[in-house]
N, C-alpha and C positions, 0 to 999 in steps of 0.2 A: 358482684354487688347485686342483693336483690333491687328487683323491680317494684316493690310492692312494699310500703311502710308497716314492717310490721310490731310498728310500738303500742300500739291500741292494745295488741295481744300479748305482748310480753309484758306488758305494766300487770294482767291479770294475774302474770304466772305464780308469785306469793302468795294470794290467796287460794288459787288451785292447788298448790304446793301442801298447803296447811291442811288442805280436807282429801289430800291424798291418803291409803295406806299407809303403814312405815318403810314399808316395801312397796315399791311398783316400778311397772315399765313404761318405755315410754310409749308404746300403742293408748295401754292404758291413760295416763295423762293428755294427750293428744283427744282422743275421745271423751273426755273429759272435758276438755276444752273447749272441743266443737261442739257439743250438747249447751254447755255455758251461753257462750258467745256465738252463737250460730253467724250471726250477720258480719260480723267481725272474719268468722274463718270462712266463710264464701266469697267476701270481697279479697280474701288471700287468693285461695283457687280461682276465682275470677280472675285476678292479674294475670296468675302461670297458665292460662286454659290454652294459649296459643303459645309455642315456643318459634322464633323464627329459626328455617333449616332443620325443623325434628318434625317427620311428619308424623310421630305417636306421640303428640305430645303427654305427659303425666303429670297434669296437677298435683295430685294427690301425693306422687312421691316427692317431688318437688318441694312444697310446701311443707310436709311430714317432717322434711331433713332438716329442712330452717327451724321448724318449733320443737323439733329435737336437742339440735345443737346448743339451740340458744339456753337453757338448762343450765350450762355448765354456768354458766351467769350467775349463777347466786349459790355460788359455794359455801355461802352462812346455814343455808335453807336444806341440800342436799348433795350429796356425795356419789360420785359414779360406782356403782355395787357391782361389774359387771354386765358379760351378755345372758342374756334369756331367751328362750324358744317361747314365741309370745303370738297372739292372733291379731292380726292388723284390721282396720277399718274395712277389710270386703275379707275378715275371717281366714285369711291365709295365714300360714303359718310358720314364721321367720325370722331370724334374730333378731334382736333388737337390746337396747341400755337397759338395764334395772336398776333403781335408784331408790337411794335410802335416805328418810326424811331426818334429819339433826334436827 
């Protein structure tokens, strides 16, 4: 169960969705998001900034994996295309979903 309400951000997702590519991934989308909504995805990262019991904690993947997932959500909007070798938010280089806009 997350910690941290993340409906503020997912009520976004249809309109991010619509000014996506026909194609993208979800790095892509993601940083898309967080340019958007900046205040919205720091008070995400804010909540995961401390994990109790992990002493590295990782927001960032953390958080990444829930605004990823949640995607599948609106299968009117887009369709899972597959994985992609894609650059994540600190430019590393990894797989991740490609998704195609209907």
């Amino acid at each position: 169960m997350p910690i941290h309400d993340f409906d503020p951000l997912f009520s976004h997702y249809p309109e991010i969705i619509s000014e996506m590519s026909p194609v993208f991934s979800s790095h892509e989308f993601i940083l898309f998001l967080a340019r958007r909504y900046q205040s919205l995805y720091i008070d995400a990262l804010f909540a995961y900034r401390q994990r109790t019991g992990n002493p590295h904690p990782t927001p960032f993947k953390v958080v990444h994996g829930i605004l990823a997932k949640h995607r599948r959500a609106f299968p009117s909007l887009v369709t899972y295309d597959g994985e992609m070798i894609s650059h994540d938010i600190f430019l590393q280089s990894n797989a991740c979903a490609q998704w195609r806009r209907l």
